[in-house]
C-alpha atoms as a printed R data frame, in Angstrom:
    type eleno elety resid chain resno       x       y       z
1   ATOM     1    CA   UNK     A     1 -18.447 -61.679 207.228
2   ATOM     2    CA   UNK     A     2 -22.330 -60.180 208.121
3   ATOM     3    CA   UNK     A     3 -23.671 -58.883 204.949
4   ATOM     4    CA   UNK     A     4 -20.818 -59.850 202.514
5   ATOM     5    CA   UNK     A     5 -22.012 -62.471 199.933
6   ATOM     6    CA   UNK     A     6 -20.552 -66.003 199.808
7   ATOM     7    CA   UNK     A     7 -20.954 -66.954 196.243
8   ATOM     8    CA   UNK     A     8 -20.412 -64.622 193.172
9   ATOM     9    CA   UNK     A     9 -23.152 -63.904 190.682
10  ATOM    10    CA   UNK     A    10 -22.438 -66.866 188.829
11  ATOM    11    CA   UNK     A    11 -22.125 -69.489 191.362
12  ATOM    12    CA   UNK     A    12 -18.108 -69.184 192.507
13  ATOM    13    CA   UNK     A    13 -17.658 -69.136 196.397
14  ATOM    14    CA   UNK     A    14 -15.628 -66.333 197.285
15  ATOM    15    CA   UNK     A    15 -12.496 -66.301 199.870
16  ATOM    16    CA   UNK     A    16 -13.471 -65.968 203.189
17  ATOM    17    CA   UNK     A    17 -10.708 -63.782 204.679
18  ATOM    18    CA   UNK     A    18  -9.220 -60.238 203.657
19  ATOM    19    CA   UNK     A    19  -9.111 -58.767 200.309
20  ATOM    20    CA   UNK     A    20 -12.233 -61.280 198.816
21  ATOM    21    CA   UNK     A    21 -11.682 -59.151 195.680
22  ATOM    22    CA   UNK     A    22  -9.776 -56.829 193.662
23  ATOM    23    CA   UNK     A    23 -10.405 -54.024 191.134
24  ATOM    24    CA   UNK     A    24  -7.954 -53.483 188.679
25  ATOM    25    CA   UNK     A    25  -7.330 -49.776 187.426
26  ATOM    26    CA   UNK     A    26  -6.665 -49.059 183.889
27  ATOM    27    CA   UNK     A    27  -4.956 -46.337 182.886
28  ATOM    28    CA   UNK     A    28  -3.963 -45.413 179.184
29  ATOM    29    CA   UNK     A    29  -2.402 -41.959 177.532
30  ATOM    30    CA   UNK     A    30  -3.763 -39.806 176.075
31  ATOM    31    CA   UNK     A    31  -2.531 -36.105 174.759
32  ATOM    32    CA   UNK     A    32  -3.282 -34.344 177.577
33  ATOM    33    CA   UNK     A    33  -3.327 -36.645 180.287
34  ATOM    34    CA   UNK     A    34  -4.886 -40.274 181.269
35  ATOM    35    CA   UNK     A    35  -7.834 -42.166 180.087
36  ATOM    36    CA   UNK     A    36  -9.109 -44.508 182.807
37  ATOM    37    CA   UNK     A    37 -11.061 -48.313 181.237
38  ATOM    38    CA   UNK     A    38 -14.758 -48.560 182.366
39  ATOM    39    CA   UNK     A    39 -17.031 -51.562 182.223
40  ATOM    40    CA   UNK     A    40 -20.583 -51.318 181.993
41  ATOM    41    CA   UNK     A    41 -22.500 -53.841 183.386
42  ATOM    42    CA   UNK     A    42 -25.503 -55.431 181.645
43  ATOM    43    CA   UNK     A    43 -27.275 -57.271 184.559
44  ATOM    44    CA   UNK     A    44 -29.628 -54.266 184.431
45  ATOM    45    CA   UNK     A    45 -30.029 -53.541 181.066
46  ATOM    46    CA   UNK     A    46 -27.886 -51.363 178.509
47  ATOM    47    CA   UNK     A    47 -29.802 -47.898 179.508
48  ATOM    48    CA   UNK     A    48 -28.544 -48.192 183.404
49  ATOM    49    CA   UNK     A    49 -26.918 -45.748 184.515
50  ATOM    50    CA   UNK     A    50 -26.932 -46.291 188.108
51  ATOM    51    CA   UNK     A    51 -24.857 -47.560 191.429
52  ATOM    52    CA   UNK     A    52 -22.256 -50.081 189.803
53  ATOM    53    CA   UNK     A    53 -23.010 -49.829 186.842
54  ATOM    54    CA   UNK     A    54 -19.779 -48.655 185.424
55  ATOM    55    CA   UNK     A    55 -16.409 -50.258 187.081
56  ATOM    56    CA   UNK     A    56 -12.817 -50.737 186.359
57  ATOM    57    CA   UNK     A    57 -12.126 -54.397 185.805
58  ATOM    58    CA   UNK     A    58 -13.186 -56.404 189.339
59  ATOM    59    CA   UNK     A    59 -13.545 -59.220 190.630
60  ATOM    60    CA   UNK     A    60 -13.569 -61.824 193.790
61  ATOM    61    CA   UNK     A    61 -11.197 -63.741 194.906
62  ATOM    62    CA   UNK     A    62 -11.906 -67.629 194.856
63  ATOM    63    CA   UNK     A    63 -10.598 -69.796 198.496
64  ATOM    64    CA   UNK     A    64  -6.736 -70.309 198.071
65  ATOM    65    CA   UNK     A    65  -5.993 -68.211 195.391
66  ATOM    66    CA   UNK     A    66  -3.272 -65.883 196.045
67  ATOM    67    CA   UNK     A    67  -4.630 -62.079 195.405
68  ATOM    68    CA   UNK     A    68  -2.276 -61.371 192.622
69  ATOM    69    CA   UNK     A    69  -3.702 -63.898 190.946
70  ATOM    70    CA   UNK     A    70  -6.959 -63.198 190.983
71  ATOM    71    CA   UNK     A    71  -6.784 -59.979 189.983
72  ATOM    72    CA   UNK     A    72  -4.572 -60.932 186.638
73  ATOM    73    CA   UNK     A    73  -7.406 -63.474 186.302
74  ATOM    74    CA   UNK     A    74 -10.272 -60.825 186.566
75  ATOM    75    CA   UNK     A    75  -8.160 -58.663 184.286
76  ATOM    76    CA   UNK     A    76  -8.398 -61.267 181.445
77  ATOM    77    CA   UNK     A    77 -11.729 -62.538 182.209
78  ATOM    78    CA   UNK     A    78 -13.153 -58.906 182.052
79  ATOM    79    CA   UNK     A    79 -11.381 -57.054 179.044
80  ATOM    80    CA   UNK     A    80  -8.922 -59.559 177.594
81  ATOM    81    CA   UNK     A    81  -5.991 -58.077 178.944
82  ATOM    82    CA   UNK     A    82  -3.280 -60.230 179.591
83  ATOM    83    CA   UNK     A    83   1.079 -60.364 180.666
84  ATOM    84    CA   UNK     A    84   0.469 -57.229 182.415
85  ATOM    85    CA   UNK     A    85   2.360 -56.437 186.015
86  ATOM    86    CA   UNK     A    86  -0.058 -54.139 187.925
87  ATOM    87    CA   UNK     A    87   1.346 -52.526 191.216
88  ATOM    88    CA   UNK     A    88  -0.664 -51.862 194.589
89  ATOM    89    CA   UNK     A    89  -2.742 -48.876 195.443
90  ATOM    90    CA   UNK     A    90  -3.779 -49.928 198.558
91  ATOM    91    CA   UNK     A    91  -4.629 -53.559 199.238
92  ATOM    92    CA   UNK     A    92  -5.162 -52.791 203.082
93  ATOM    93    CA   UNK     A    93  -8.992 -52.747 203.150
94  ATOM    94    CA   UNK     A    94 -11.662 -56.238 202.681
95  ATOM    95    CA   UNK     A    95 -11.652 -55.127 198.584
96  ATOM    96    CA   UNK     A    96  -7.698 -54.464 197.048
97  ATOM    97    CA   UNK     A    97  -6.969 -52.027 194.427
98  ATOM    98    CA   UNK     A    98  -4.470 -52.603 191.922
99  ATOM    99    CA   UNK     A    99  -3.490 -50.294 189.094
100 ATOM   100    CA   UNK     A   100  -1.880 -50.867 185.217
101 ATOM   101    CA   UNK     A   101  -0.562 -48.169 182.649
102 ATOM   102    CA   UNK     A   102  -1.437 -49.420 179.268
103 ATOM   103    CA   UNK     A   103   0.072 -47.954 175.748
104 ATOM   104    CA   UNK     A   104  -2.663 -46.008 173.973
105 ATOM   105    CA   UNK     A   105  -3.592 -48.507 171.397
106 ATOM   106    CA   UNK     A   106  -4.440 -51.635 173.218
107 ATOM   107    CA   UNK     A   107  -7.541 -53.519 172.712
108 ATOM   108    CA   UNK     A   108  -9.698 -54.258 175.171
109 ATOM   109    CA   UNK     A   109 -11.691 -57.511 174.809
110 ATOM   110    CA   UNK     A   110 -15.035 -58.082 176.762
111 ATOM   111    CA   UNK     A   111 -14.882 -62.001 177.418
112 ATOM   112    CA   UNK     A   112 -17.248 -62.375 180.101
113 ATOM   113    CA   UNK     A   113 -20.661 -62.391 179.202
114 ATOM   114    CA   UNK     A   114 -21.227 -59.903 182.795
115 ATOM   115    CA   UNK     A   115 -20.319 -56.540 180.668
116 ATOM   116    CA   UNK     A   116 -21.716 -55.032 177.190
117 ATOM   117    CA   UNK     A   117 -19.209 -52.585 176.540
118 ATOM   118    CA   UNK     A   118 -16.206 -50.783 177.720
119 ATOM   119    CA   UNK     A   119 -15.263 -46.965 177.197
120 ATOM   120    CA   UNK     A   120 -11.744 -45.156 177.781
121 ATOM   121    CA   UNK     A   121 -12.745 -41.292 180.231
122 ATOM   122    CA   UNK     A   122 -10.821 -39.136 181.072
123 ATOM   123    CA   UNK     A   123 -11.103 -38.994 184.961
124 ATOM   124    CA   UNK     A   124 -13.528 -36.123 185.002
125 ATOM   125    CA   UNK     A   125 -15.649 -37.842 183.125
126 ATOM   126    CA   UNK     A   126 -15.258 -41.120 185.368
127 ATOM   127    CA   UNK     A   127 -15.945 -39.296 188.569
128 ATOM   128    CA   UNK     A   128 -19.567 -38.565 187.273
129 ATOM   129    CA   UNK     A   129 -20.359 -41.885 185.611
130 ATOM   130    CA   UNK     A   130 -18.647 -44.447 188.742
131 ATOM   131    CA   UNK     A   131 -21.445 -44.421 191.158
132 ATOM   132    CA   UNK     A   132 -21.688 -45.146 194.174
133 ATOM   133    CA   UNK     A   133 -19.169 -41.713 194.877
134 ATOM   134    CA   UNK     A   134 -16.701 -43.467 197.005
135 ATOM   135    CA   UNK     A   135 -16.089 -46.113 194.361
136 ATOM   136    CA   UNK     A   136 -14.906 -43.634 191.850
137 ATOM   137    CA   UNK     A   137 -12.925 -42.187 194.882
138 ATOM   138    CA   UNK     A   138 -11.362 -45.336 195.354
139 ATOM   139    CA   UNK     A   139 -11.180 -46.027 191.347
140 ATOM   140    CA   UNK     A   140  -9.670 -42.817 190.101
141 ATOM   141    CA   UNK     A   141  -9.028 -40.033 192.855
142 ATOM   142    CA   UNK     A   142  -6.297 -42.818 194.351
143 ATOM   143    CA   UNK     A   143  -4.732 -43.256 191.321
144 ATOM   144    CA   UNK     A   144  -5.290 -39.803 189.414
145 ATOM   145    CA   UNK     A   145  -1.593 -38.608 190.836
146 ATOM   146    CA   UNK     A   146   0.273 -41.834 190.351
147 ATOM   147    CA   UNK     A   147   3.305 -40.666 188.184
148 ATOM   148    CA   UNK     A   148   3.052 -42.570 184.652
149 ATOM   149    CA   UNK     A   149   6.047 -44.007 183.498
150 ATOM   150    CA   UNK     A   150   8.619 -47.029 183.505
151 ATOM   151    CA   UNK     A   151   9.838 -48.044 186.830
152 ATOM   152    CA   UNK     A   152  13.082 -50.196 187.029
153 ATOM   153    CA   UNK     A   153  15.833 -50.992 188.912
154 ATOM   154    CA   UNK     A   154  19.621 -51.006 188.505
155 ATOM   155    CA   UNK     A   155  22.242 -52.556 190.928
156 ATOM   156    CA   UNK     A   156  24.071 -48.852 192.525
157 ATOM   157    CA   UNK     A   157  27.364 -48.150 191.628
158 ATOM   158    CA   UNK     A   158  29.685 -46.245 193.937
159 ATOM   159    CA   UNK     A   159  28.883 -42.713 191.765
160 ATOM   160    CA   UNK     A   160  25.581 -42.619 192.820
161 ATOM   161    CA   UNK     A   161  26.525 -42.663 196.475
162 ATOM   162    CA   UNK     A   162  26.631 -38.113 196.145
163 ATOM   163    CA   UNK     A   163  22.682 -38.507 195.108
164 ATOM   164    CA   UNK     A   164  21.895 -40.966 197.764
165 ATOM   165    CA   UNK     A   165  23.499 -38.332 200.455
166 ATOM   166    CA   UNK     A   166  21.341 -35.984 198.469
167 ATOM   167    CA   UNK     A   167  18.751 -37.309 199.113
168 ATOM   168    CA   UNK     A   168  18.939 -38.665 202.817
169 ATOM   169    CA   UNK     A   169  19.381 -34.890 203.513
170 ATOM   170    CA   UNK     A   170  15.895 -33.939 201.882
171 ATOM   171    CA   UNK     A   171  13.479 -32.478 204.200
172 ATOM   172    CA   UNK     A   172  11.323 -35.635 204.003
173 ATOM   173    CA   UNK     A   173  14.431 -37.938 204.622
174 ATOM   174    CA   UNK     A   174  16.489 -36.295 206.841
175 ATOM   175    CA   UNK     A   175  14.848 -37.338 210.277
176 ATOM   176    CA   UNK     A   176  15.032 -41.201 209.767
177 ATOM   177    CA   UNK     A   177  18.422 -40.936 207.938
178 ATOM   178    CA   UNK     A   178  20.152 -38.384 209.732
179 ATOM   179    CA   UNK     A   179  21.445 -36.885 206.531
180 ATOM   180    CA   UNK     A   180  22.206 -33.085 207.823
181 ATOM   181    CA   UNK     A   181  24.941 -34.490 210.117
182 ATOM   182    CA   UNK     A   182  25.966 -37.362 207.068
183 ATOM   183    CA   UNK     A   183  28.838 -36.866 205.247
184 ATOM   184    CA   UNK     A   184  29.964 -38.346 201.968
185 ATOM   185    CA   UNK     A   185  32.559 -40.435 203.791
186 ATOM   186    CA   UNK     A   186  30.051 -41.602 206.074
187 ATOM   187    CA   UNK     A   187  27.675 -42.545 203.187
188 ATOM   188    CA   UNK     A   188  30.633 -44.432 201.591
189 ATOM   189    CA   UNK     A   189  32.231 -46.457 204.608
190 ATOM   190    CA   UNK     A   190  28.423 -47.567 205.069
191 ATOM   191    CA   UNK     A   191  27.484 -48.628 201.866
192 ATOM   192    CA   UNK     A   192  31.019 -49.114 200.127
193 ATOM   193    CA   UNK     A   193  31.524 -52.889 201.267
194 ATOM   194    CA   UNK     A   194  28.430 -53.538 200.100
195 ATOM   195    CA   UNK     A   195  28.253 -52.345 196.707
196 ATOM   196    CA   UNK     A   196  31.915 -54.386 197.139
197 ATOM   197    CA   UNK     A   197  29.957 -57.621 197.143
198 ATOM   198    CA   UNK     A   198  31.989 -57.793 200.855
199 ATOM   199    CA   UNK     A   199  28.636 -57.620 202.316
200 ATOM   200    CA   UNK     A   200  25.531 -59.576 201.014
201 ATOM   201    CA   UNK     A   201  23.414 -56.720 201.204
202 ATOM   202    CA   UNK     A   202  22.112 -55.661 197.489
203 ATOM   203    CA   UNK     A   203  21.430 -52.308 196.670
204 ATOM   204    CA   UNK     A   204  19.320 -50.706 193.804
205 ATOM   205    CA   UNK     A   205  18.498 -48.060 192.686
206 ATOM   206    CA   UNK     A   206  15.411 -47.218 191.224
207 ATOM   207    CA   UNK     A   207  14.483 -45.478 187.986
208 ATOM   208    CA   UNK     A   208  11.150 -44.019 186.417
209 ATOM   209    CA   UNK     A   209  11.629 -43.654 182.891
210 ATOM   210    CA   UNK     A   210  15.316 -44.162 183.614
211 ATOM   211    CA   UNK     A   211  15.545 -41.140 185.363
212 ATOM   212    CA   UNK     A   212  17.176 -41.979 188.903
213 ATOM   213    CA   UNK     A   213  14.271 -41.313 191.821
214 ATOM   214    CA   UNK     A   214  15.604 -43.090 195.454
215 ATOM   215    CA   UNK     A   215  17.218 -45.914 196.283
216 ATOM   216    CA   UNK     A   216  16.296 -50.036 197.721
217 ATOM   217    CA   UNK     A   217  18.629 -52.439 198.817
218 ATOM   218    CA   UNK     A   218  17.420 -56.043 200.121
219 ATOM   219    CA   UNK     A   219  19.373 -58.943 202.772
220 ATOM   220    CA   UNK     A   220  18.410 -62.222 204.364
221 ATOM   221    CA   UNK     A   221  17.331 -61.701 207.699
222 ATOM   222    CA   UNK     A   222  19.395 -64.291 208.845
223 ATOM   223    CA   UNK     A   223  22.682 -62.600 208.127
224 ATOM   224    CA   UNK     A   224  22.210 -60.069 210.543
225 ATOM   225    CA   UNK     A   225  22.216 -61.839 213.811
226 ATOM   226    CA   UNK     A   226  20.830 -59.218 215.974
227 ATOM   227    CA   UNK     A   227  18.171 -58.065 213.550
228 ATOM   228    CA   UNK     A   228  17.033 -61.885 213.210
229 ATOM   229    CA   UNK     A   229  16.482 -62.305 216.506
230 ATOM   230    CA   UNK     A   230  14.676 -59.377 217.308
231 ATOM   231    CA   UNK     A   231  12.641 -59.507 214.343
232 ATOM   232    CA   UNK     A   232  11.919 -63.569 214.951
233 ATOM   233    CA   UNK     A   233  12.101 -64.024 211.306
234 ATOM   234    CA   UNK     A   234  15.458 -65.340 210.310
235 ATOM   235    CA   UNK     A   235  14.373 -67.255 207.179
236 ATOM   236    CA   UNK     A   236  12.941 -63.804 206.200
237 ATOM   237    CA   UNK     A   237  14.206 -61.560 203.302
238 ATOM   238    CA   UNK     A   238  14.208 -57.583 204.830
239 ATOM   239    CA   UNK     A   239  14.639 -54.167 203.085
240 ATOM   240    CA   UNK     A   240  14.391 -50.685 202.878
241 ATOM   241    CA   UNK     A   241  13.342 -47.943 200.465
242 ATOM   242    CA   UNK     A   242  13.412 -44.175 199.948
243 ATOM   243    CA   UNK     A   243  12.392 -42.002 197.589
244 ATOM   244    CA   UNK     A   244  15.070 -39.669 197.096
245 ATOM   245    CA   UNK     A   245  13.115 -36.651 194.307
246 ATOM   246    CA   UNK     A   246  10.849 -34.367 196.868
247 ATOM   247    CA   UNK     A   247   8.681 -33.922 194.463
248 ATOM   248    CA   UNK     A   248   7.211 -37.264 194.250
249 ATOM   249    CA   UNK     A   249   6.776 -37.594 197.688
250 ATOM   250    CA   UNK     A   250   3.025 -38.205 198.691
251 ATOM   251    CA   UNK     A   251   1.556 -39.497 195.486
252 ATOM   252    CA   UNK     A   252   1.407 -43.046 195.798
253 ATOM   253    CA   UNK     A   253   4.767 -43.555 194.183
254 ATOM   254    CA   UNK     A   254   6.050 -44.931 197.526
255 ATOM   255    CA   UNK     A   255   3.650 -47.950 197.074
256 ATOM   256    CA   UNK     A   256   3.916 -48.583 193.705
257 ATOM   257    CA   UNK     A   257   7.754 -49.151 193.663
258 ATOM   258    CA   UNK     A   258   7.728 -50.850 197.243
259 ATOM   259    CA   UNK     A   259   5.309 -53.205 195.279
260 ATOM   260    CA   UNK     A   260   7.071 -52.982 192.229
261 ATOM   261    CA   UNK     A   261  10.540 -53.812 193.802
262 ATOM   262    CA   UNK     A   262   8.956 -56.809 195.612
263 ATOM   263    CA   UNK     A   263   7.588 -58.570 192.405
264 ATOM   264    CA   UNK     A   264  10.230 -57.812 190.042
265 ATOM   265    CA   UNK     A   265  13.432 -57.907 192.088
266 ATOM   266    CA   UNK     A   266  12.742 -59.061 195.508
267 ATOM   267    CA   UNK     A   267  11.184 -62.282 194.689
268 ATOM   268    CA   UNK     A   268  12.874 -63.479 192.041
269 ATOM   269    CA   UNK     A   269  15.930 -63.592 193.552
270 ATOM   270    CA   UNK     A   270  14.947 -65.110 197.236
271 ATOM   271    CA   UNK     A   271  12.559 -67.950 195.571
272 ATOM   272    CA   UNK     A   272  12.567 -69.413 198.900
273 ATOM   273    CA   UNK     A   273  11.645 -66.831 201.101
274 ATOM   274    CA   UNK     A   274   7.756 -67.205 202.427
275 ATOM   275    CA   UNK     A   275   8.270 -63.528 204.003
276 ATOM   276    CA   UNK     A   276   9.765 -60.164 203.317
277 ATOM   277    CA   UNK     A   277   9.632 -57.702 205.940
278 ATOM   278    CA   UNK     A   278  10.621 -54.009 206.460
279 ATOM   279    CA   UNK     A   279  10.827 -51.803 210.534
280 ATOM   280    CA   UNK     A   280  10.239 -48.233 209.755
281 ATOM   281    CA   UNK     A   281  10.664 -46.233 212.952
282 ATOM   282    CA   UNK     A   282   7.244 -45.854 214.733
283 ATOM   283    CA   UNK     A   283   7.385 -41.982 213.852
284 ATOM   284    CA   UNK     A   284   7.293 -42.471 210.086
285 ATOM   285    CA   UNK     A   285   3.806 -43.132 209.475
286 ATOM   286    CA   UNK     A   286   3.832 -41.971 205.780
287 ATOM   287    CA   UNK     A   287   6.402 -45.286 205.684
288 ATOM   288    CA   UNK     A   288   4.238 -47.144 207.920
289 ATOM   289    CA   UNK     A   289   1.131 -46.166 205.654
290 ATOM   290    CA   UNK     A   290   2.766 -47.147 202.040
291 ATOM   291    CA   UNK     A   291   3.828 -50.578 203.719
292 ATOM   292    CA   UNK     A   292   0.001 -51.427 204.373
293 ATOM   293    CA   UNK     A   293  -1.443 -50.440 201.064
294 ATOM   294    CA   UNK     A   294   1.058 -53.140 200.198
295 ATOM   295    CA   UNK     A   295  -0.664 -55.796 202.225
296 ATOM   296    CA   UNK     A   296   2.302 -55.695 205.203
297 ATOM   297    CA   UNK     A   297   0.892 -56.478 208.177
298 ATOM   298    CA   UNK     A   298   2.309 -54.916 211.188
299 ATOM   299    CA   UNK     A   299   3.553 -56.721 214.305
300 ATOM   300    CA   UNK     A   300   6.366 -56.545 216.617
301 ATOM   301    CA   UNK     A   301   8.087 -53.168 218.070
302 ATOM   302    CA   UNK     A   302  12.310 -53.411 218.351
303 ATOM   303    CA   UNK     A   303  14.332 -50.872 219.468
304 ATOM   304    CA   UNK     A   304  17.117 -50.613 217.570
305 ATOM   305    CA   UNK     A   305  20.894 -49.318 218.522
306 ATOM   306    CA   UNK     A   306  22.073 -46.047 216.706
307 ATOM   307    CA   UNK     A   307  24.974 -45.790 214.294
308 ATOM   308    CA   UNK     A   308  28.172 -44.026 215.683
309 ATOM   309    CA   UNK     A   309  26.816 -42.194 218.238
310 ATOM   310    CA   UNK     A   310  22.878 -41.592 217.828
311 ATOM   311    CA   UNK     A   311  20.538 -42.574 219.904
312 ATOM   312    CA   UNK     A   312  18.834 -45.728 219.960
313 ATOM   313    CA   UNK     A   313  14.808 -45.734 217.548
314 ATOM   314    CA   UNK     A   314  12.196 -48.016 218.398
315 ATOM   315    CA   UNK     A   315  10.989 -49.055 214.677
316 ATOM   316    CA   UNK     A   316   7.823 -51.275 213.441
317 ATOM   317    CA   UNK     A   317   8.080 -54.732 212.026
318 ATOM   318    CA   UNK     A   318   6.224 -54.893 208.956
319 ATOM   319    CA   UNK     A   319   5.972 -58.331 207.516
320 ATOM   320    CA   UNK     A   320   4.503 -59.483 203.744
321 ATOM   321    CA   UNK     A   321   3.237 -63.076 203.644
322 ATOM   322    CA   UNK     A   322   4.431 -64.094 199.632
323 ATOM   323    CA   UNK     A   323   2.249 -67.119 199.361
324 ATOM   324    CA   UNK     A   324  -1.048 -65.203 199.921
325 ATOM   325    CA   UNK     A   325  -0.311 -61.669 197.960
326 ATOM   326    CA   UNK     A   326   2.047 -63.133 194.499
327 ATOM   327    CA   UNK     A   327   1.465 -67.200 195.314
């Protein structure tokens, strides 16, 4: 770790191994758009204006704490902020980046000592005050086109299985779902026993502001003998994802729900499970991409037989280590 501190300003040794920190994004509403939370630093004096001296809440990570945790931890240290659930922006690189819609009137609360006051921009004005460039780049260009909003999940019902067609047959869907040569029968023979219970695959489907965007659904590894095997990860707990509304393709929504589906639905439920793990096909590299900036690590290649006909894919295992990202 050449030229990477060991200690924090005040003393704390800092986790030697990928992300050693985490910034925390905060984003509030405002009439006519998004206000973004900045810190100002005092260690050189109120009037600085320069490199670092205005942030989003950050901090490092300490040796053995999981990075979730650390960044709630810097979030409360920092501006008092506290039972929030951010979501991932990209957590692939030595520093992670989480992000957290607030309502417009919270408070903001500067309990360590490090900062001397906070100010809500709009992200204009945050691209001129965070300095060095790429930090603002990282702070507020990666976030600026994150949809707002509440995003849930309800168990699917067999009348959404129409929209789930739907949307395997979008133009961003259709080559790793095969939806143009789909049909509704196909659809539900496939995911009928499930939604059943006859299967102990669970399906979701997920809502932002309770407006229906794409579809999860979630299994033990284990109870797919083939899968486990190939995969090596039996005690694992596997799933898949797609966002079914074109246009919120290739804004970062793909990443916040993968991470958002993991926290809230994913690990409740499989308490046991130490890893979750997804196999995109090789090709789909916007998949491939929104799994990283969730902290998946990518490993084995499996080819895997086609359904009724269709050739064989080769897809990418993908795995999430639970203890290190939530604890």
């Amino acid at each position: 770790m050449s030229g990477w501190p060991l200690h924090t300003w005040d003393g704390l040794e800092i986790a030697a191994e990928h992300p050693q920190g985490s910034t925390v994004v905060v984003r509030r509403p405002r009439r006519d758009g998004l206000d973004y939370l900045l810190l100002h630093r005092n260690a050189n004096g109120a009037a600085f204006e320069g490199d670092w001296a205005w942030t989003a809440p950050a901090g490092a990570r300490q040796p053995g704490e999981a990075v979730l945790s650390a960044a709630l931890r810097e979030l409360a240290e920092e501006a008092g902020l506290t039972g929030l659930s951010p979501w991932a922006v990209d957590l692939s690189h030595r520093w992670a980046v989480f992000a957290v819609d607030v309502p417009a009137h919270t408070t903001v609360d500067l309990v360590d000592p490090e900062h001397d006051r906070f100010e809500w921009l709009t992200p204009q004005e945050c691209r001129r005050r965070v300095l060095p460039a790429f930090v603002a780049a990282q702070q507020v260009d990666r976030t600026a086109e994150v949809p707002t909003g509440a995003l849930t999940f309800r168990p699917m019902e067999h009348g959404d299985l129409p929209t789930v067609l739907q949307w395997q047959r979008a133009a961003h869907a259709d080559d790793w779902f095969h939806g143009s040569r789909t049909t509704l029968t196909d659809v539900q023979r496939r995911y009928g026993p499930r939604l059943e219970r006859q299967q102990p695959t669970r399906m979701w489907v997920a809502q932002l502001d309770r407006v229906d965007i794409g579809y999860l659904q979630d299994f033990r590894v284990g109870d797919h003998d083939e899968y486990a095997v190939k995969t090596g990860l039996p005690d694992a707990v596997g799933f898949d994802y797609l966002i079914g509304d074109p246009s919120l393709v290739g804004r970062g929504l793909g990443t916040r729900m993968i991470w958002s589906y993991l926290v809230d639905v994913v690990a409740p439920h499989y308490p046991a499970a130490r890893t979750f793990l997804a196999s995109p096909d090789y090709r789909n590299a916007a998949s491939l991409r929104a799994l990283e900036k969730c902290g998946f690590h990518a490993g084995a290649w499996i080819d895997v037989p086609g359904r009724r006909g269709e050739a064989a894919s080769t897809e990418i295992v993908c795995s999430f280590d639970r203890t290190h990202w939530l604890g």
